[in-house]
C-alpha angles and dihedrals in degrees: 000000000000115000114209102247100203094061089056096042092046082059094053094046079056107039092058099047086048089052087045092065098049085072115179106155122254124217103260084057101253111122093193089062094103102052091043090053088051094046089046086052090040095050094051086045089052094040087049102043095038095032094228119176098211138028127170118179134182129185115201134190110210104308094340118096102221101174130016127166139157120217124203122357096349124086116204091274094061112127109213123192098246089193106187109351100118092070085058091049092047090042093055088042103056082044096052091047085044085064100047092053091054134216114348134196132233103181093174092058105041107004091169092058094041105144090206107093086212093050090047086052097051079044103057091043 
């Protein structure tokens, strides 16, 4: 059975700036210690369980690169063909900025499940 990679490696990518930003600071003074730990562990899970060849990974804090590493046959200058990932990206962003914009209303389409309590009313006239 063949795994996708890009969805897993899209979760990596996730699950260590999530943990970035959960920065309680290690013993050795990084505070970024703990989420490189997880992406390193992340990165050898994804590589076991999809059999890719090559991972390279960076987290970076604002315009400061604070981790990079390659896994496999790649080295941090490998340049990879990212096809169409930029339609998911842009996919999870205007979802993410739907949400934040709350419920809307399309009257004209379907008047009778309209959120807005003024446009239920109109609806029901």
């Amino acid at each position: 059975m063949r795994v996708r990679l890009l969805p897993k490696i899209c979760r990596i990518l996730f699950t260590v700036a999530l943990l970035a930003g959960c920065g309680s600071s290690s013993q050795s003074g990084n505070p970024y210690s703990a989420a490189i730990a997880e992406g390193r562990a992340a990165v050898n899970d994804a590589i076991k369980e999809t059999g890719a060849r090559a991972i390279s990974v960076a987290l970076v804090d604002g315009d400061k690169v604070i981790w990079s590493e390659a896994f496999g046959a790649a080295t941090t200058d490998t340049l990879y063909d990212i096809c169409s990932v930029s339609k998911m990206l842009r996919t999870s962003t205007n979802w993410l900025r739907e949400r934040e914009a709350g419920p809307r209303c399309f009257p004209a389409v379907a008047p009778s499940t309209c959120c807005c309590s003024a446009q239920r009313g109109r609806a029901s006239a």
